[in-house]
Wavefront OBJ file of the C-alpha trace (Angstrom):
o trace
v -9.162 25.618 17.187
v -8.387 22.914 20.006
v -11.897 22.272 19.761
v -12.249 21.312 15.978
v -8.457 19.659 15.639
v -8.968 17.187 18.183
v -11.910 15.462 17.689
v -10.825 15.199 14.186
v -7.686 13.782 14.552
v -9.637 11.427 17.108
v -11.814 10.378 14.586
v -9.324 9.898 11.553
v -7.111 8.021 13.952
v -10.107 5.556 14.809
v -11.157 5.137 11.117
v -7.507 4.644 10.077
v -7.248 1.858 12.853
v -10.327 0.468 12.696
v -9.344 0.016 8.598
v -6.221 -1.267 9.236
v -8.189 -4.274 11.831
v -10.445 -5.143 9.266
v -8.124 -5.034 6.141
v -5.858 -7.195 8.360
v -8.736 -9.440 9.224
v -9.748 -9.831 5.514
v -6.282 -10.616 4.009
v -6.026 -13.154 7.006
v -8.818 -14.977 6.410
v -8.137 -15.024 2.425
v -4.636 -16.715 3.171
v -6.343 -19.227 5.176
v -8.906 -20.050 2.651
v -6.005 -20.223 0.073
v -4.063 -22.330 2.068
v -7.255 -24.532 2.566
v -7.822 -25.104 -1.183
v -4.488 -25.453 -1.831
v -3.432 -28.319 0.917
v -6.158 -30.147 -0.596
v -5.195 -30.258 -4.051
v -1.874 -31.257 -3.184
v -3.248 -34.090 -1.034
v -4.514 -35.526 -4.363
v -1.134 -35.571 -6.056
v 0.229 -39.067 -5.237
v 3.530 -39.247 -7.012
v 5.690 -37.024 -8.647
v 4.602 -38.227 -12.353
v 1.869 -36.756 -11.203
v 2.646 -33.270 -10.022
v 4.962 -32.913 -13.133
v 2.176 -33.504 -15.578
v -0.152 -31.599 -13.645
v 2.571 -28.509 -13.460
v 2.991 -28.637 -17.457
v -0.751 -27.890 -18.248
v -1.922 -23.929 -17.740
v -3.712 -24.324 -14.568
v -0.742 -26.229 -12.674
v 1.449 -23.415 -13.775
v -0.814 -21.059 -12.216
v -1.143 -23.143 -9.029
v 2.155 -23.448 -8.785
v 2.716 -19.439 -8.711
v -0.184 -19.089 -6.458
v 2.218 -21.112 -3.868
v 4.665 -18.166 -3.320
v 3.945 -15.783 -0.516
v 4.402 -11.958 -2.411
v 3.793 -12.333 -5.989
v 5.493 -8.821 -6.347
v 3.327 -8.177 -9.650
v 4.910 -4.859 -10.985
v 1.358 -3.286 -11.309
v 1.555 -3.456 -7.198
v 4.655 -2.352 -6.723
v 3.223 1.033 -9.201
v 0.581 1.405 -6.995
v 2.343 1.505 -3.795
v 4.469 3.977 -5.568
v 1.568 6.008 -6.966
v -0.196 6.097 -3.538
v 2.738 7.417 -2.070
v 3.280 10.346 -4.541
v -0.757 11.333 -4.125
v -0.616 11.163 -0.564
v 2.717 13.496 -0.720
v 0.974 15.963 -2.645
v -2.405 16.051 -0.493
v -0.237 16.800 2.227
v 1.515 19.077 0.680
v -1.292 20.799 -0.869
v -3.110 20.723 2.977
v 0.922 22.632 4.417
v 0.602 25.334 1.986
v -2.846 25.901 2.606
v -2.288 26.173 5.758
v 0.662 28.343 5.842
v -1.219 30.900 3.005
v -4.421 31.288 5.273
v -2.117 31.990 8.041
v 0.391 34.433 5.951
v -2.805 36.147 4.330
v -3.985 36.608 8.015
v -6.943 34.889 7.493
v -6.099 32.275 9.967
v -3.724 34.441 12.516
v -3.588 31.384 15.012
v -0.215 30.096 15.700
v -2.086 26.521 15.006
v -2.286 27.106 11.245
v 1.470 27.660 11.234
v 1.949 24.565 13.161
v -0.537 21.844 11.423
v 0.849 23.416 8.038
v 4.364 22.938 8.351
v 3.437 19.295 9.931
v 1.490 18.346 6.644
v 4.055 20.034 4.679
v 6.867 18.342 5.856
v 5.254 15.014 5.732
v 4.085 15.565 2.142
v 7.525 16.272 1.099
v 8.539 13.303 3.056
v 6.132 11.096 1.616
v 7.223 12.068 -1.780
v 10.708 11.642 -0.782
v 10.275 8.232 0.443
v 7.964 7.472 -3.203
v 10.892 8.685 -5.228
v 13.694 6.263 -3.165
v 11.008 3.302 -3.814
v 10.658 4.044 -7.575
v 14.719 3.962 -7.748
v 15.320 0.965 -5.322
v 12.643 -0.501 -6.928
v 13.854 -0.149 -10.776
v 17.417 -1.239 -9.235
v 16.330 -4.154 -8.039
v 14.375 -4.869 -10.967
v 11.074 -5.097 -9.890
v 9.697 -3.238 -11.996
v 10.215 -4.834 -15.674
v 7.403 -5.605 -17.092
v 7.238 -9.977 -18.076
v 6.492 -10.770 -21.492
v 3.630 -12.990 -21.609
v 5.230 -15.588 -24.980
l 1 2 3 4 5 6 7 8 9 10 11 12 13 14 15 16 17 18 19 20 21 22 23 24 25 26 27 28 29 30 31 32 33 34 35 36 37 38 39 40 41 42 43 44 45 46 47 48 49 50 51 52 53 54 55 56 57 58 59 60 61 62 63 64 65 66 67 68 69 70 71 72 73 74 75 76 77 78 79 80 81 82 83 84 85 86 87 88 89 90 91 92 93 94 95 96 97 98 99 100 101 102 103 104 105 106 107 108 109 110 111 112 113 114 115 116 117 118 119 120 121 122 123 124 125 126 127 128 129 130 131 132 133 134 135 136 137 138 139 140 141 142 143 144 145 146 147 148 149
């Protein structure tokens, strides 16, 4: 069992981190073009007549939002939600799986037991921890949808 678990966990650890570099890397280097594009235009706005009139037409409003840091679109916050509920219920799914093969005898090694109740308590955790975002979340009011008139 040693001999399957850990170069598997070895591996997922390695893809995970070598994801979370490049994602990182990515999101980095969009920021900086944004932030390129956007110093520029602003360079061209010489007076506040200027920026006002700009900010009334379409594109100056949507500029203008592009400015803040987290847009916080409630479509995001649904999927950080969502991914959090599937990811509970994989791991969930993988802990009773786990714990059957082992209670069936199937699997008799004490390692089933172990890696089941691991996933199982994590995917119960993760779900946990999607249910307190969808409440703090709809508290806080991130989650109303904007009307577009």
């Amino acid at each position: 069992m040693h001999k399957v678990l850990v170069p598997l966990f070895v591996f997922v650890t390695g893809g995970w981190v070598a994801w979370l570099i490049f994602s990182s890397i990515r999101r980095y280097l969009l920021a900086k073009m944004q932030w390129g594009v956007q110093m520029r235009l602003l360079e061209k706005i010489d007076s506040s007549q200027t920026l006002l009139a700009y900010a009334e037409t379409e594109s100056g409003r949507r500029f203008l939002e592009s400015l803040r840091v987290e847009h916080g679109e409630p479509t995001m916050q649904f999927q950080r939600i969502l991914s959090g509920v599937q990811t509970g219920i994989v791991l969930s799914s993988f802990g009773v799986g786990m714990l059957l093969l082992h209670g069936y005898g199937v699997a008799p090694e004490r390692e089933f037991t172990i890696v089941g109740v691991l996933a199982l308590a994590l995917g119960i955790g993760s779900g946990i921890a999607a249910l307190a975002s969808y409440l703090l979340s709809r508290s806080f009011g991130l989650l109303e949808r904007r009307s577009n008139g």
